[in-house]
N, C-alpha and C positions, 0 to 999 in steps of 0.2 A: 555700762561695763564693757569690758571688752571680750565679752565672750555672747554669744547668742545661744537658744536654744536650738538644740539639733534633733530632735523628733518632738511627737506630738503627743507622746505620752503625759500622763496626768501626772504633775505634782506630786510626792507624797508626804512633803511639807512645804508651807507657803503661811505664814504669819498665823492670821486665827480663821483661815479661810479653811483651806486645805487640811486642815488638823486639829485637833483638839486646841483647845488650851496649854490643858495640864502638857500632852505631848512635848508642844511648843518650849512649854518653861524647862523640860527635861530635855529638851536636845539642844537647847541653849547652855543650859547649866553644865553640861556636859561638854559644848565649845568651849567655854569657858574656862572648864576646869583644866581643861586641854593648853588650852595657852598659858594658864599661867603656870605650867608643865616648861613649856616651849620657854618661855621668860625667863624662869628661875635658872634652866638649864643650862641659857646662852647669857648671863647677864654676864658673867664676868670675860668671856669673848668678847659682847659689844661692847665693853667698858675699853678693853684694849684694842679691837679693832676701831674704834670711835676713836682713838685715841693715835692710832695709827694713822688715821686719814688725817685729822690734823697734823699731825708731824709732815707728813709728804707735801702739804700744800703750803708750808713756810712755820708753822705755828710751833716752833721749837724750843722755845725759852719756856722753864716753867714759869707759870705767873706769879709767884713771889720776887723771883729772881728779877724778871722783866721790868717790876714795879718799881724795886727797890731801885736797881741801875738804872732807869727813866730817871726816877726824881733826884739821883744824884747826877746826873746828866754825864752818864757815864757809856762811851758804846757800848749796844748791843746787836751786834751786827747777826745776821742770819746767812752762810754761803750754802743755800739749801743746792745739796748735790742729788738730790733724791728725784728729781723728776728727768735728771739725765740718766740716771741708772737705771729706773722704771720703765723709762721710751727705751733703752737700749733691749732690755727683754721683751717690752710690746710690739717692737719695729720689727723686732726678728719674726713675731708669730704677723705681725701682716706683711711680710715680704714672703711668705711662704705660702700661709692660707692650705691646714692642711685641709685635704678633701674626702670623703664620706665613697666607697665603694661597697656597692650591695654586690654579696655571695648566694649564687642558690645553696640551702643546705637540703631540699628531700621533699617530700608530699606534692610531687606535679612540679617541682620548679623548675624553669628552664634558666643557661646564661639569657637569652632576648629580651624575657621579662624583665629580668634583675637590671638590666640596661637601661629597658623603660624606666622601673623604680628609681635605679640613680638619675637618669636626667628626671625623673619630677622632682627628685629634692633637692637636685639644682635650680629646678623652677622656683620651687618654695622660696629657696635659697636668694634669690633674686629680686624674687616678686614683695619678700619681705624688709629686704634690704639687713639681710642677716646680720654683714659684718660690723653693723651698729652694736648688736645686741650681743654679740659676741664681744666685740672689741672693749665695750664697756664690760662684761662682767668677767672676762682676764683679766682687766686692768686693776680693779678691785680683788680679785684671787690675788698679783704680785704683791698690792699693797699694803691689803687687809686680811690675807690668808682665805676669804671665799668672799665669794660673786653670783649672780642669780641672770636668767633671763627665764622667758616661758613660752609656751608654745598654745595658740589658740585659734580657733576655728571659727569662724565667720562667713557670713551670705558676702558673693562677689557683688560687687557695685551692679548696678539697673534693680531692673525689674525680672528677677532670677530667684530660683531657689538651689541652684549651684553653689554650694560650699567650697573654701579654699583655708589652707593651713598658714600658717603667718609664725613666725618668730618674731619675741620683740623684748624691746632693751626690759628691763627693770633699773631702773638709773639709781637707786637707794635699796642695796640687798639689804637693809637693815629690815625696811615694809617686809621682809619675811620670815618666818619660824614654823623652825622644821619638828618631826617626832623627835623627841633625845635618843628614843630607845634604836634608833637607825643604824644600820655599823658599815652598809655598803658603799662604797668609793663616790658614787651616783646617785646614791639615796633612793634609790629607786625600790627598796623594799618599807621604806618611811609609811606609816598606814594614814596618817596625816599633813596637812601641811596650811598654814594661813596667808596670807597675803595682806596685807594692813592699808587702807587709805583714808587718813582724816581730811573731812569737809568742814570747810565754816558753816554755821548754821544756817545762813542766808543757801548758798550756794545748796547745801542738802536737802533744803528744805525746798529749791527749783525741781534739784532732780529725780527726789523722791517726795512727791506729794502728797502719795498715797500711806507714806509710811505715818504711826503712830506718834515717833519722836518729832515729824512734820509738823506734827500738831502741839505739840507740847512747848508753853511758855517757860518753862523753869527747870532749867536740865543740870542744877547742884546736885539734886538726887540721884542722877545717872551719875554724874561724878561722884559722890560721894560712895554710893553703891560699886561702882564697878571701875575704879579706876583706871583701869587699863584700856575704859572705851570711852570717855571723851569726857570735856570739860564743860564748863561755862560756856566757851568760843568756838568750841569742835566739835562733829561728832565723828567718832571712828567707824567706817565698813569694812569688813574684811570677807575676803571671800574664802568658805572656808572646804576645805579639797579633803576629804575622805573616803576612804573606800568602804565600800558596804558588801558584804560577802554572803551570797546564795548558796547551801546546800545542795546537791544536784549529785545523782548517780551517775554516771556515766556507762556506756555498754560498747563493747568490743564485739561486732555481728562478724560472722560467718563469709558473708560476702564484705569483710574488709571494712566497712562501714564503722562510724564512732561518732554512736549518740549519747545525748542524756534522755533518763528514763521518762519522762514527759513526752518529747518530740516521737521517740519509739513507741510511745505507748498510740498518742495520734497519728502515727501514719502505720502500725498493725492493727488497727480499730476494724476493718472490715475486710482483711485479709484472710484468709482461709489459712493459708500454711504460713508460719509468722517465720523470719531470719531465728536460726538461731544465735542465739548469746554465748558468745567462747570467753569473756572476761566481763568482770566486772569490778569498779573501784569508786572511791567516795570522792567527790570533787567539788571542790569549794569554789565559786564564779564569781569573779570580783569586778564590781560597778564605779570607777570613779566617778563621784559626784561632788558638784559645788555647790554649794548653800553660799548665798549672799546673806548676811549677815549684820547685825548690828548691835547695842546689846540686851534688846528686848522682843528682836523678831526677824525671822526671815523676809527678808524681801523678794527675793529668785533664788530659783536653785534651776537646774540642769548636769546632765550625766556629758562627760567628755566618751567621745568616741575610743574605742578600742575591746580587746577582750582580754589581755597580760596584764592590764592596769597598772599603768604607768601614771601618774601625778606629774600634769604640765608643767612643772613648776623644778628648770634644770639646775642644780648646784654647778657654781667653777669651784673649785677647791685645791688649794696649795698644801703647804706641811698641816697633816694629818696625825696626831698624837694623841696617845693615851699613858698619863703620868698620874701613877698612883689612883686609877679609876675616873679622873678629870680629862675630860676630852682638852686639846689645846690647839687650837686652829693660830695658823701665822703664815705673813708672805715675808717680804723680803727686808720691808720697814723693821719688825720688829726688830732684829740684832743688830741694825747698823742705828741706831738710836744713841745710842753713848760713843760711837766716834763720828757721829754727826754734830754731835753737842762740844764735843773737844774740840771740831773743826770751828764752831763759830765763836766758841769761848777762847780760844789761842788766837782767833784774827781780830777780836774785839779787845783781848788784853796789849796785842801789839799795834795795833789802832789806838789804844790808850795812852800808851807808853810813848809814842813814835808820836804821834799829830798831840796830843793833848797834854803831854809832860809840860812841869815848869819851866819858864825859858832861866837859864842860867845866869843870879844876880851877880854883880859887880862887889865884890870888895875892897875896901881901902880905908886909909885913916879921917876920923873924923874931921869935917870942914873941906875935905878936898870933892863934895858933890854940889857945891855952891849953884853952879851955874844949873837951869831949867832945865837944860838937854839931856841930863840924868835919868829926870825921874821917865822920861819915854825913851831910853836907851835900848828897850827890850820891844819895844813895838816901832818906833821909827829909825830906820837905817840914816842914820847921821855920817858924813862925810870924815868929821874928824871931832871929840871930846876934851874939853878943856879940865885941869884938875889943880887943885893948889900946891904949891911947892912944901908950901911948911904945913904945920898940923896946927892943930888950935891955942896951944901953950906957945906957938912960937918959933919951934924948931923945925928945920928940914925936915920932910918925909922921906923915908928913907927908900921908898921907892912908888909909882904909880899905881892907878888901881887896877887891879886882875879881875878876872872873870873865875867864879866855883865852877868846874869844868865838870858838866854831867853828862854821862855816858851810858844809854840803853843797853837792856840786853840783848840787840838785834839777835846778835846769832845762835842766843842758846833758845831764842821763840821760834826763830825758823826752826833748826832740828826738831822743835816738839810739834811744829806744826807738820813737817816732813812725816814724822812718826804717824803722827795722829792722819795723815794721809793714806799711809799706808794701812793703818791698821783698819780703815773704811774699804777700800781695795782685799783686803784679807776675809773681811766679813761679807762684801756683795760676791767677790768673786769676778769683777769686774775691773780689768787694768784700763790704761789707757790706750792699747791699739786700739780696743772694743770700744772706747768714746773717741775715737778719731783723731789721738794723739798719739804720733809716730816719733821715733826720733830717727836721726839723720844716718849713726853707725850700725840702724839694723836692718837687714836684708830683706828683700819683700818677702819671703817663704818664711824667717823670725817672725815677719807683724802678723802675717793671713795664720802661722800657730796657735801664737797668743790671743787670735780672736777666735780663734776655732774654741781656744781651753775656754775661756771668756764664756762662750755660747754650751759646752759641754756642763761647766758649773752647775749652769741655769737650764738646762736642756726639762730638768721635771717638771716645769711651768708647762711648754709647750706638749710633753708625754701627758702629764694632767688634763690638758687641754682635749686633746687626742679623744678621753674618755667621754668628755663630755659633750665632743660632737658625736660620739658612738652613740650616747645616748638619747639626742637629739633624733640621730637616725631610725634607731630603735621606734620612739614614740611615735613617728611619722610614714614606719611600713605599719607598725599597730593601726592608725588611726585611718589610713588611707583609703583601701575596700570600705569604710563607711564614709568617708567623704565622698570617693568618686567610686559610690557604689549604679549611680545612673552613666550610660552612657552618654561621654562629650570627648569630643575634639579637645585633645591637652597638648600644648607644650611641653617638649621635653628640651635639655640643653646638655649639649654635649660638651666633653673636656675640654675641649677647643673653646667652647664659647659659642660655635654653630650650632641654632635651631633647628627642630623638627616639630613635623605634625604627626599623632599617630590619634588611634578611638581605644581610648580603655572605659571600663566597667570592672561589674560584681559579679561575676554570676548572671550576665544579661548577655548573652551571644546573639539572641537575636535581633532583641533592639538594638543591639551596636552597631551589626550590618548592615539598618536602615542608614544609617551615616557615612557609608562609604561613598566614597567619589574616585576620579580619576587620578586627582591628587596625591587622595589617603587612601592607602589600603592595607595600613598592617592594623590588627585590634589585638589587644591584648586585656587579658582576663586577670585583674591586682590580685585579687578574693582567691588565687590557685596557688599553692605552694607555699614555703616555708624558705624566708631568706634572713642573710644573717649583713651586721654591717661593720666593714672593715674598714680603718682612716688612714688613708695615706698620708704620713707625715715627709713632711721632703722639700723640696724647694715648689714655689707655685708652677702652674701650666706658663706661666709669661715667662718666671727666670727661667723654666727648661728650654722653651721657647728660643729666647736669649741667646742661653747658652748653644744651643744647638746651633743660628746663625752664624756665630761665630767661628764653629767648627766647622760646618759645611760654607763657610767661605776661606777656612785655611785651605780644606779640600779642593775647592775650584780654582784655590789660586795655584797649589803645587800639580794640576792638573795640564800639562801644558798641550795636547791634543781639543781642547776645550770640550772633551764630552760630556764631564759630570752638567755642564751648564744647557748641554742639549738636551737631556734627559730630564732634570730634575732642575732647569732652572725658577720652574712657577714658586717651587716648593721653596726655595732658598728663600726668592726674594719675597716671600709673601708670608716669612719669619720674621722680616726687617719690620723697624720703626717708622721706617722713612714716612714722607705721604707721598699717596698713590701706590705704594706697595700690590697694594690689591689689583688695580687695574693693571697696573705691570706684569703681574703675575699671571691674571686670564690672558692677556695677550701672548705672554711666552708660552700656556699651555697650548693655546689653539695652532703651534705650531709643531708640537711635541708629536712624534711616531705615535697611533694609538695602541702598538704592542708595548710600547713604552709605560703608556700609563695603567695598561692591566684593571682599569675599573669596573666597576659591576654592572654587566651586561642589564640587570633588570632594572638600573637605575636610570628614570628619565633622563636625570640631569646629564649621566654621564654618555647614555647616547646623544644626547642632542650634541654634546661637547665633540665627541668622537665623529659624529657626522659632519660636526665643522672641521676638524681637524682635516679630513678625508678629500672634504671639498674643497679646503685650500690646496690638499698637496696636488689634484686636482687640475683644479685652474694655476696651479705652478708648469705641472707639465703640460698643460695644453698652451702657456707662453710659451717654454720653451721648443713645442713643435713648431707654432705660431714661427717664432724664430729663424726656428731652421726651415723652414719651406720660406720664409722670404729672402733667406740667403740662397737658398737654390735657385727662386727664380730671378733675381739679380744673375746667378751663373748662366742660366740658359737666355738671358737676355744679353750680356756681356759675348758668349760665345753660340750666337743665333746662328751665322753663316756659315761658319765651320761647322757646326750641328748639322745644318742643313746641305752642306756636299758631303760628309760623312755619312747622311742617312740617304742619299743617291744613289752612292755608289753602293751603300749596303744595298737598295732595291735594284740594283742592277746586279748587282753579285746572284742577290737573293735568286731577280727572276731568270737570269741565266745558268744558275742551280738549276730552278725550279723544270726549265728547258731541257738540259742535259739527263735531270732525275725522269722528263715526260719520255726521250728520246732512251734511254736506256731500260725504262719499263717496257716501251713499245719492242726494242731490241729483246727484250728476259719474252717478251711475251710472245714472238715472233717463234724466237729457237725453242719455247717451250713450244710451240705449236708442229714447228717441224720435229723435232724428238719424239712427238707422238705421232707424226704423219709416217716419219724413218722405222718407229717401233710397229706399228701397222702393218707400214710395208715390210718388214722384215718377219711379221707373224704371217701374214699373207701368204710371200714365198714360201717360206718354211710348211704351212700347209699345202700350198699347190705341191709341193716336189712330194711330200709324203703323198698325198693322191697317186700324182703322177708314178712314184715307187712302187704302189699299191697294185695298180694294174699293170705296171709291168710284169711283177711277179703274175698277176693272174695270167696275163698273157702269154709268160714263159710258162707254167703251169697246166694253160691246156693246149699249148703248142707239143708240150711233152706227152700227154695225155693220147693224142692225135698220133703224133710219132710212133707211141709207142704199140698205137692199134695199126698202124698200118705194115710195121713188123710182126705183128703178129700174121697177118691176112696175106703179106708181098713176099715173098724174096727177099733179099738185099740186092742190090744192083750189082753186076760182074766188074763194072769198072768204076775209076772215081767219080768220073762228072755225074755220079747217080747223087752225092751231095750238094750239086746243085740250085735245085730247088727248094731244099728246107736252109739254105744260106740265102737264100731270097725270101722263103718267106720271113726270117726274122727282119 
């Protein structure tokens, strides 16, 4: 099968091992009664969708009709226009490929994670080779009104207990049947669902050896019994996906906390002061599980990962109807069925008419077809026919033989075939811009309308589509924390198409540390938070891609400074088709300003980039100094002699400067010395003369003193010469 078991839990049915008997016969009986729910539900769906698929692959005549006109050997041509109409809506959703974008919505979630999340289910997305599975069960939704793929979880190749999620085709949605009582878009509230595989006896009985009907020679019983599970030649397995739903309380603690009342009850067992309880509600926990199945006993069964329980098993689904309480599922075949049928009944009627009409006999009077060349007048092109003049009595013929001149209705078959053209174009919705037929008087903005409306008709296929990659998304954040609930090194892929490496886990922070390196160092926790998944419907990453080179080459080209190319030329050419783009591209970066590229300082790659950058510009400017000093010395070799009496006479300028500056120091230093010798002496005098004033006065002072005692003690002299001698002594 294509599912393995995902824990180690026990069985709690498995044939007559695991379970009773009786059990056995009643959870059979109970598939059973289940399907033929599912059968009766859908039989007249698959009678028309059965019936739809024939029609798209040529099978248009009914078979009375086809019979009858065979053995009258009458055309019956088939111009099946159905699988141009259907490529024309399928081409559109793979030229697009919408894409799956995870939302943090609350409880711990960050944008980083949800990033992680989106590139794993690009990994999934890849690693499964999706757009098989996809592709196939759209194509089936346009032609049969729904389509199937499913999602399953598997041990990765080696010797590993690493799990990985896988999408994969279901190439016949017929092998499935859903609950009837389902009413959501996605079926994702469906509490059942089967999966159908018949084996020839031989081949069942390799791969289940151990089963019961393995053993059994004569399986008319089984047929007879249970017709819906296998014949004489067959036996049917089906795997059968139900949910099975636990009771469970749930409790709202105090500290934020949201258990069920079990796990509360075991982790306050030996706590003293227990969390209080601020709410409490009844909650139902639902287990997908599959029973493999047959129709006397389990052969495997196992629980699919998740806890919203989701059922692996995705509907594509087209028009969606409920008429008079009859559900009515249909794609695009359905209505265009009767002017498909006009198309091949109008080109085989005028194929009739035109190539196989009778050729137009001859008439004339009897006796004048004597000659042989008559009777092959209508198959052999004879040059010229001979006829008799007279008739058989005797007389002139009164004129030669004519031809019945027959005339088809070409042109009232065209008009109806016209009509019946159109009326196939009215019912798909689909003209001829949109299949690649243009005409000459209409404008290119007329044809790119007409296939926009073309693409607008039809636009629900791919909004339908939309949903069911939502839901795809959906099952695979469900199932994920249990797949890479251990830590490992995963692959993530970016929009672009570029890989990474990160370490996620469950709930394991610190075994995931043990896996860090100098490589990897971001870890991210799947098992934290709550995110939601939104599809971008729009044109693919390649057409935006595309389109954007285009534009940013209008830009470079009305750029006539050529800046946008110095700045952003990696980025342009490394949009292109071309080959080599890429390598072109790293080399125009490593020349790029690093304030230009603004990358993230803590990304290796972009430092190592930046450091090359740096070291080109670099060794740029170290040529061009390189440069310019060997031009210089070229100059000082060129003008060496002149150099050398110019640098002479500056040393003889210089030293007879330096002479004049030693001789005029000596001069400053000379008069500074006499300034202070002349200040000296001039302090000097100046005190000898006050000395010398000093005692004069003393001297006059006691010359007076003297004087004036000897007037006192003398006379005055009678005559003058008694002044005499005090004129002498001064």
């Amino acid at each position: 099968m294509a599912y393995d078991v995902l824990d180690d839990k026990p069985r709690t049915i498995a044939g007559s091992v695991a379970a009773s008997s009786q059990e056995t016969r009643d959870f059979l009986a109970r598939a059973r009664e289940r399907f033929k729910i599912a059968v009766d539900a859908e039989n007249k769906f698959r009678a028309k969708a059965l019936d739809d698929m024939r029609f798209r692959v040529g099978k248009q005549w009914p078979g009375e009709t086809e019979t009858q006109r065979q053995e009258e050997n009458r055309p019956c041509l088939t111009i099946n226009r159905m699988p141009a109409i259907i490529s024309q809506i399928v081409n559109e959703q793979r030229a697009q490929r919408p894409q799956a974008t995870i939302k943090p919505v609350g409880d711990g979630a960050d944008t980083d994670t949800a990033e992680i999340l989106e590139g794993i289910i690009r990994h999934i997305h890849v690693n499964s080779d999706s757009e098989v599975a996809i592709d196939c069960g759209f194509e089936a939704m346009v032609t049969a009104g729904k389509g199937y793929c499913e999602i399953c979880a598997d041990y990765l190749p080696g010797r590993t207990f690493d799990q990985e999620l896988y999408i994969r085709r279901i190439k016949n949605f017929f092998t499935v049947y859903c609950d009837p009582s389902s009413t959501y878009a996605d079926e994702s509230d469906a509490n059942w669902k089967f999966k159908t595989c018949d084996y020839p006896f031989d081949e069942y009985k390799a791969l289940f050896s151990n089963s019961q009907l393995a053993q059994l020679n004569d399986l008319t019983s089984i047929g007879d019994n249970f017709p819906e599970w296998g014949n004489s030649k067959t036996i049917r397995v089906a795997e059968y996906w139900h949910k099975e739903w636990d009771d469970e309380e749930l409790l709202h603690l105090e500290n934020g906390q949201i258990l069920d009342r079990k796990t509360y009850t075991k982790m306050t067992a030996e706590m003293a002061e227990k969390p209080k309880i601020i709410k409490k509600r009844k909650y139902r926990k639902c287990t997908i599980t599959c029973s493999v199945i047959n129709a006397i006993e389990v052969i495997d069964e196992y629980d699919f990962p998740g806890t919203v329980g989701y059922i692996p098993l995705v509907p594509f689904i087209a028009y969606d109807f409920d008429v008079d309480g009859e559900r009515e599922l249909c794609g695009i075949v359905r209505n265009a069925k009767d002017a498909q049928r006009s198309i091949n009944y109008f080109r085989s009627y005028a194929a009739e008419v035109i190539a196989l009409a009778p050729k137009a006999p001859w008439v004339g009077w009897k006796g004048q077809f004597k000659d042989g060349k008559w009777q092959n007048a209508n198959v052999v092109n004879y040059a010229y026919l001979e006829a008799d003049m007279v008739t058989t009595s005797g007389q002139p013929a009164p004129s030669l033989p004519v031809r019945n001149q027959f005339e088809p209705p070409i042109q009232a078959i065209l008009a109806m075939s016209q009509a019946v053209d159109q009326d196939l174009k009215s019912v798909t919705g689909i003209y001829e811009p949109s299949l690649g037929q243009t005409k000459t008087d209409q404008s290119g903005k007329a044809i790119d309308l007409l296939q926009k409306q073309g693409g607008l008709t039809n636009l629900n296929f791919t909004d339908n589509l939309s949903r069911t990659l939502r839901h795809i998304g959906r099952i695979i954040l469900d199932a994920a924390p249990f797949i890479y609930d251990a830590p490992r090194v995963q692959r993530i892929i970016k929009p672009d198409g570029a890989t990474n490496h990160v370490i996620v886990h469950a709930g394991r922070q610190n075994a995931a540390e043990a896996l860090l390196t100098e490589e990897i160092k971001e870890v991210y926790d799947i098992s934290v938070g709550a995110y939601d998944v939104v599809i971008d419907v729009g044109p693919s990453y390649q057409t935006k891609r595309q389109e954007a080179f285009n534009m940013q080459m209008q830009l470079a080209q009305a750029d006539k400074t050529g800046e946008i190319m110095k700045v952003a030329g990696d980025v342009i050419i490394g949009n292109s088709d071309m080959p080599g783009a890429k390598e072109i591209a790293a080399r125009i970066k490593r020349i790029i300003p690093p304030q230009a590229l603004g990358d993230d300082d803590t990304d290796p790659q972009a430092q190592i980039q930046k450091l090359g950058t740096q070291l080109q510009q670099a060794q740029q400017v170290n040529q061009e100094l390189m440069k310019h000093n060997q031009e210089m010395m070229d100059a000082i070799k060129t003008e060496k002699i002149q150099q050398d009496g110019k640098m002479a006479i500056a040393q003889l300028q210089t030293a007879a400067q330096v002479e004049v500056a030693g001789i005029n120091a000596k001069l400053a230093a000379a008069q500074l010395d006499f300034d202070k010798w002349e200040h000296a002496a001039d302090q000097a005098h100046e005190l000898a003369m006050a000395q010398m004033g000093q005692q004069a006065d003393q001297q006059t002072q006691a010359s007076q003193q003297a004087h004036e005692k000897d007037l006192a003690t003398t006379p005055p002299p009678p005559d003058p010469n008694a002044q005499q001698p005090a004129a002498q002594g001064e």
